[in-house]
C-alpha positions in Angstrom: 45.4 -13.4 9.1 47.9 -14.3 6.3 47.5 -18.4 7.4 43.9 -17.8 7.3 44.1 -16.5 4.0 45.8 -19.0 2.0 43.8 -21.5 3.6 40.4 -19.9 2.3 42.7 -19.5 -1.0 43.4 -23.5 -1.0 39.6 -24.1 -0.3 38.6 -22.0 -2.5 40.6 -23.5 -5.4 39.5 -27.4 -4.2 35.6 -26.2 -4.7 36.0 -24.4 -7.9 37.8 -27.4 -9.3 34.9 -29.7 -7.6 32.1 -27.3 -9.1 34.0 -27.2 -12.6 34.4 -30.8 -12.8 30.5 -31.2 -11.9 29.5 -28.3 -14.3 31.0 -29.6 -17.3 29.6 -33.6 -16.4 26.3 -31.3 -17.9 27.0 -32.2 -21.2 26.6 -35.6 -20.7 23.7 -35.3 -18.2 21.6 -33.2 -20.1 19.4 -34.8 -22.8 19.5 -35.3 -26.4 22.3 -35.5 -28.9 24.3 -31.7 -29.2 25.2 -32.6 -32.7 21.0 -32.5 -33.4 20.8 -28.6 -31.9 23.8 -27.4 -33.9 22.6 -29.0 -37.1 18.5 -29.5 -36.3 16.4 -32.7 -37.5 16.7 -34.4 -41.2 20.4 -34.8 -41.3 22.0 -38.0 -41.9 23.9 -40.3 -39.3 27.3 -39.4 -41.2 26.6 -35.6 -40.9 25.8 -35.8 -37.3 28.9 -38.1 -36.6 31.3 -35.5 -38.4 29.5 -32.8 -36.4 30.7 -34.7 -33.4 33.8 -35.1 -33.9 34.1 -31.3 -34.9 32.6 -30.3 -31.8 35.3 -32.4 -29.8 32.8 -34.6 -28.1 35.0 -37.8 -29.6 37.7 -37.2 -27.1 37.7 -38.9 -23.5 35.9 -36.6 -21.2 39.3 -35.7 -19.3 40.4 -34.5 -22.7 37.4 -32.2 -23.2 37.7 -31.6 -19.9 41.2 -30.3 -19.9 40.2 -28.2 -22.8 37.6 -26.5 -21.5 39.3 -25.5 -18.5 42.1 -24.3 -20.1 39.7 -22.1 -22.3 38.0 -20.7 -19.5 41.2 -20.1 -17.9 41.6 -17.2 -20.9 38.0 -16.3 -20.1 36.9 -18.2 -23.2 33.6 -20.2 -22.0 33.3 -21.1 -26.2 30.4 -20.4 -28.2 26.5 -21.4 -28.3 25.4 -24.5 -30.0 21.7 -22.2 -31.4 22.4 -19.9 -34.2 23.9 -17.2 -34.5 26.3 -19.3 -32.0 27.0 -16.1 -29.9 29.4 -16.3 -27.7 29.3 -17.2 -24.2 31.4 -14.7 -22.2 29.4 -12.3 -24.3 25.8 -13.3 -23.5 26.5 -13.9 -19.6 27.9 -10.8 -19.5 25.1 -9.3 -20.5 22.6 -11.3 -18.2 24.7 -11.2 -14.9 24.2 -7.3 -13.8 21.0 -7.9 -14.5 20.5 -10.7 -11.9 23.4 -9.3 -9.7 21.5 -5.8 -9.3 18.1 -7.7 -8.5 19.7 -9.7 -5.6 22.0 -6.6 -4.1 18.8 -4.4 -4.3 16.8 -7.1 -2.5 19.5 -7.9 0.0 19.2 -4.1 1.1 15.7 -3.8 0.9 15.8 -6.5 3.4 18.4 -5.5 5.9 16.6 -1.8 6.1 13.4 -3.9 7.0 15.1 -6.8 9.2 17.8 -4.9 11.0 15.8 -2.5 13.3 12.6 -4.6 13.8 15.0 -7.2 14.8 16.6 -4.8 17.4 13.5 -3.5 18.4 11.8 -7.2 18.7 15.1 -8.4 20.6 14.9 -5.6 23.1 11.8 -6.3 24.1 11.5 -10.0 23.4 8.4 -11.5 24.9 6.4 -8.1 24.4 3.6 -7.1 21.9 5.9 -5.8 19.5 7.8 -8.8 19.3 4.9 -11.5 19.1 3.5 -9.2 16.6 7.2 -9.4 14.4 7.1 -12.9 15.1 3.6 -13.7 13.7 4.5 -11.2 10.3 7.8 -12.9 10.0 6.2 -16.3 9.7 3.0 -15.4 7.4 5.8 -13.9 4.9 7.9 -17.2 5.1 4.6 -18.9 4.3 4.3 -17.0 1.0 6.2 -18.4 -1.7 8.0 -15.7 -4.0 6.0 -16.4 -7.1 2.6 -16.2 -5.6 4.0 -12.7 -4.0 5.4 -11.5 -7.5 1.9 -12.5 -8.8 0.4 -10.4 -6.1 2.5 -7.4 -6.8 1.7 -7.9 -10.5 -1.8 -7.5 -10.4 -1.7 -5.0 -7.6 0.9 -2.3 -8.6 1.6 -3.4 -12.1 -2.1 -4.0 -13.8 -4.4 -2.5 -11.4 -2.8 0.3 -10.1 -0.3 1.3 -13.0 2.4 2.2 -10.5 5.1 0.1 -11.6 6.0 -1.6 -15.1 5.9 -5.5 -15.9 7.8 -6.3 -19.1 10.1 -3.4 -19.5 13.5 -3.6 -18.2 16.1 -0.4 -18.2 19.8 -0.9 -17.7 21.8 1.6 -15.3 23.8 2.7 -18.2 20.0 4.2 -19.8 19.6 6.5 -16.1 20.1 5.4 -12.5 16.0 6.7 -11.9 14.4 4.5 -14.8 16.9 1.2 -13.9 15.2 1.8 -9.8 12.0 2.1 -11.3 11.8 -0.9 -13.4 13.6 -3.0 -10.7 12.0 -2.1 -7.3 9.3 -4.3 -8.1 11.0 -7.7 -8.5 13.6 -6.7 -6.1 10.8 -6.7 -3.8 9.4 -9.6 -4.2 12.9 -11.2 -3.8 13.4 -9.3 -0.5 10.0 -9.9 1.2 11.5 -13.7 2.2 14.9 -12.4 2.8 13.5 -9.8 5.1 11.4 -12.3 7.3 14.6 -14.8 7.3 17.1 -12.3 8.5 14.8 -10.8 10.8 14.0 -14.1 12.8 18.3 -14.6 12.7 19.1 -11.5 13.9 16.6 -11.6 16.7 17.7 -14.6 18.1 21.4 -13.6 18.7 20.6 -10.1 19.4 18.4 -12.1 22.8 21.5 -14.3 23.1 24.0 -11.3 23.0 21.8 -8.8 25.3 22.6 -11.0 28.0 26.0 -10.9 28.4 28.2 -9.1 30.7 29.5 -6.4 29.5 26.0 -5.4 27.8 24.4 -5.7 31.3 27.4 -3.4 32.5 26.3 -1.1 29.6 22.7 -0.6 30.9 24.1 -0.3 34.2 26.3 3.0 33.3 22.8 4.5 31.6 23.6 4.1 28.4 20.4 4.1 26.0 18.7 1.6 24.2 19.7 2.5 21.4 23.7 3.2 21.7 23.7 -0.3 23.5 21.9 -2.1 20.3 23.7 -0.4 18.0 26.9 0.3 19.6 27.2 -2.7 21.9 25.0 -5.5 20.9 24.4 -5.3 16.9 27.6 -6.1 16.1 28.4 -9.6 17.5 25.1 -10.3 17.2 25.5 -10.1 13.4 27.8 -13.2 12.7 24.9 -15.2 11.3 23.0 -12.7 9.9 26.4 -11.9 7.6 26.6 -15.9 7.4 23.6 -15.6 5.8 23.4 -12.7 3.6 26.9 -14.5 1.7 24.5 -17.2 0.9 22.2 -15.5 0.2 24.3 -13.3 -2.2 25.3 -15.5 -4.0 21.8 -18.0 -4.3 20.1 -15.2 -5.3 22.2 -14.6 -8.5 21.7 -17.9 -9.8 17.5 -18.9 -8.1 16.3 -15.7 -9.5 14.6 -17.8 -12.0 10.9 -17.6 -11.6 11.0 -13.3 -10.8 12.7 -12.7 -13.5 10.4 -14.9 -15.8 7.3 -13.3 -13.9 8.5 -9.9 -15.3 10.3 -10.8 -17.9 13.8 -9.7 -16.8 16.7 -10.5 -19.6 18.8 -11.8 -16.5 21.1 -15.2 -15.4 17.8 -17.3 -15.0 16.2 -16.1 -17.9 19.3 -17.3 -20.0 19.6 -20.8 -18.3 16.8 -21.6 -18.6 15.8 -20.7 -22.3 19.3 -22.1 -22.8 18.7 -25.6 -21.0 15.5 -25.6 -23.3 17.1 -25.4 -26.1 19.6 -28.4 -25.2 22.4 -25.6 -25.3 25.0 -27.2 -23.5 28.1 -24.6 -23.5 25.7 -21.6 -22.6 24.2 -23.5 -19.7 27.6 -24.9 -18.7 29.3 -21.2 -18.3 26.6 -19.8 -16.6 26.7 -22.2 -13.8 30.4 -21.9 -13.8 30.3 -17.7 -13.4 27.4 -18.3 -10.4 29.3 -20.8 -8.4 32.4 -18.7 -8.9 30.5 -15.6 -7.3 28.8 -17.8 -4.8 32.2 -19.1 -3.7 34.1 -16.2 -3.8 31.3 -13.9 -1.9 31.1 -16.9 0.7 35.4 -16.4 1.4 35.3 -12.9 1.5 32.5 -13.3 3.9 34.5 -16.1 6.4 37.5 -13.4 6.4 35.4 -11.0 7.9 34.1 -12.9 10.8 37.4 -11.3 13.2 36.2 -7.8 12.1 32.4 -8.3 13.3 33.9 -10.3 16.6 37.4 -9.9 18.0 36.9 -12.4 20.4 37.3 -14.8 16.9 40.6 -12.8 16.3 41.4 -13.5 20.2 40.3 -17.8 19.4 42.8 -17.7 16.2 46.2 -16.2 18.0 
C-alpha cells in the first residue's frame, strides 16, 4: 500500500507539472495582444510596450514560467487583466462550488438511477426488462445535454413554473432553496451520466454473475438480491468507479453549456466570459484548479481499486 502510494504521489506530481507547463503555454496561444485588454484600444505603441514589460511578458517564457509557479505555489494565481483586476484565487473560489455541487448532485442522481436498473437488467439479461433498459439507455445517449436542458427549460421552467431558470442560491442562503435552484441543471447533467453508467455496470455485473463463487451463492438459496448486492455489485463496480473519477472531475470543468443555459455563476461560466475577454491569468488558474481536482479525484480513485476487489490486493503482494 505504502509503494503504491508514493508511486501515485510521483505520477501525480509528473502530470500536474505536465498540465501546468501546458496551462500557462495559454498565454501565448490565446489571441490578441494582453497589453490591449489591460489598457483597451487608442493607446500608443510606447504605452503598450511599457505595459508589457510591467506585466512581465519581456522575460523568457521559463522565467515567467518559474514565476508563476512559484506564485501559485503560495496559492497566488495573480490578478485579472479586466478592471477592477479582481483577483484570481478570489473569483474561482467563488465559481468552483458552484460547478462542484452541479456535478456531485448529477453524479448521485445518476448512480440512484443506474445502479439498480443495472442490477435488475444484469440479472435478467436477455429478458424484457433488460432490452427495454437497453433501448432507454441508448435513446438518452442519443440526446445531447443542451437539447435536454432546452427540454427541461420549456417544460418545467416556462410552461409548467415548477422549477426556476436564471436564479441561482448558494448553500450558505438554505440547504432547501440551493436543491431547488439546482435540481434542474443537475438533471440535465445526470440524464447522460445515468445511461453511461448504467450500460457499464451491466456489462460486468453479466461478466461477474457468472463466476464461481456467485453460482455457489445461488446454490446455498441465497436471494437475488443479497447475491447482487452482497456478492456481485461490488467487483462488478471497478469500472463503474473508473468512471465516475472521470467523470468527477470532467464534469467540473465541461459544465459549460448547463450552466450558460441557466445561467449558473459557476467554473464554465467564468472561462468562458474570461477567454472572451482575452483574460489570460483568470483563464489560466481556472484550468489549473480543474486539472488539479481531475488529477487528484482520478488517484484517490486508483487507490481504492484493492478495497472494491481484494483479488487486486491479492495481484500486488
Amino acid at each position: 500500500m505504502a509503494r503504491d502510494l508514493v508511486k501515485r504521489l510521483i505520477e501525480l506530481v509528473l502530470v500536474l507539472a505536465i498540465v501546468s507547463v501546458g496551462t500557462f503555454a495559454l498565454v501565448d496561444l490565446m489571441p490578441g495582444d494582453p497589453a490591449v485588454v489591460v489598457l483597451g484600444e487608442g493607446h500608443t505603441a510606447a504605452e503598450y510596450a511599457a505595459q508589457r514589460h510591467s506585466m512581465g511578458l519581456d522575460d523568457a517564457l521559463p522565467v515567467r514560467y518559474g514565476h508563476w509557479v512559484g506564485d501559485a505555489l503560495t496559492g497566488d494565481l495573480g490578478k485579472s487583466f479586466v478592471p477592477p483586476n479582481s483577483d484570481v484565487g478570489g473569483r474561482v473560489a467563488a465559481a468552483l462550488p458552484v460547478s462542484a455541487e452541479l456535478a456531485v448532485l448529477a453524479l448521485l442522481m445518476a448512480l440512484v438511477v443506474a445502479v439498480p436498473l443495472a442490477m435488475w437488467s444484469a440479472y435478467r439479461a436477455g429478458g424484457v426488462v433488460d432490452r427495454a433498459v437497453g433501448a432507454v439507455t441508448f435513446g438518452v445517449l442519443s440526446v445531447p445535454s443542451f437539447l435536454a436542458g432546452m427540454l427541461f427549460i420549456a417544460l418545467f421552467a416556462q410552461r409548467l413554473g415548477w422549477f426556476p431558470r436564471l436564479e441561482w442560491s448558494r448553500i450558505g442562503d438554505g440547504l432547501g432553496g440551493n436543491l431547488y435552484h439546482a435540481f434542474l441543471p443537475a438533471l440535465t447533467i445526470a440524464l447522460m451520466e445515468a445511461a453511461t453508467f448504467t450500460r457499464v455496470l451491466r456489462g460486468d455485473l453479466i461478466t461477474t454473475l457468472q463466476e464461481d463463487f456467485i453460482l455457489s451463492a445461488k446454490a446455498k438459496g441465497m436471494t437475488p438480491l443479497h447475491v447482487l448486492f452482497r456478492d456481485a455489485l461490488r467487483p462488478s463496480s471497478l469500472s463503474l468507479v473508473t468512471l465516475m473519477g472521470i467523470s468527477l472531475g470532467r464534469l467540473i470543468g465541461s459544465t459549460v453549456i448547463v450552466e450558460y443555459l441557466f445561467a449558473l455563476p459557476g467554473m464554465g461560466t467564468l472561462i468562458i466570459g474570461a477567454a472572451d475577454q482575452g483574460d489570460v491569468p483568470m483563464v489560466q488558474g481556472a484550468v489549473l484548479v480543474i486539472a488539479l481536482i481531475y488529477v487528484l479525484v482520478n488517484a484517490v480513485i486508483d487507490l481504492s481499486y484493492g478495497r472494491l476487489d481484494p483479488r487486486i490486493r491479492r495481484a500486488h503482494v
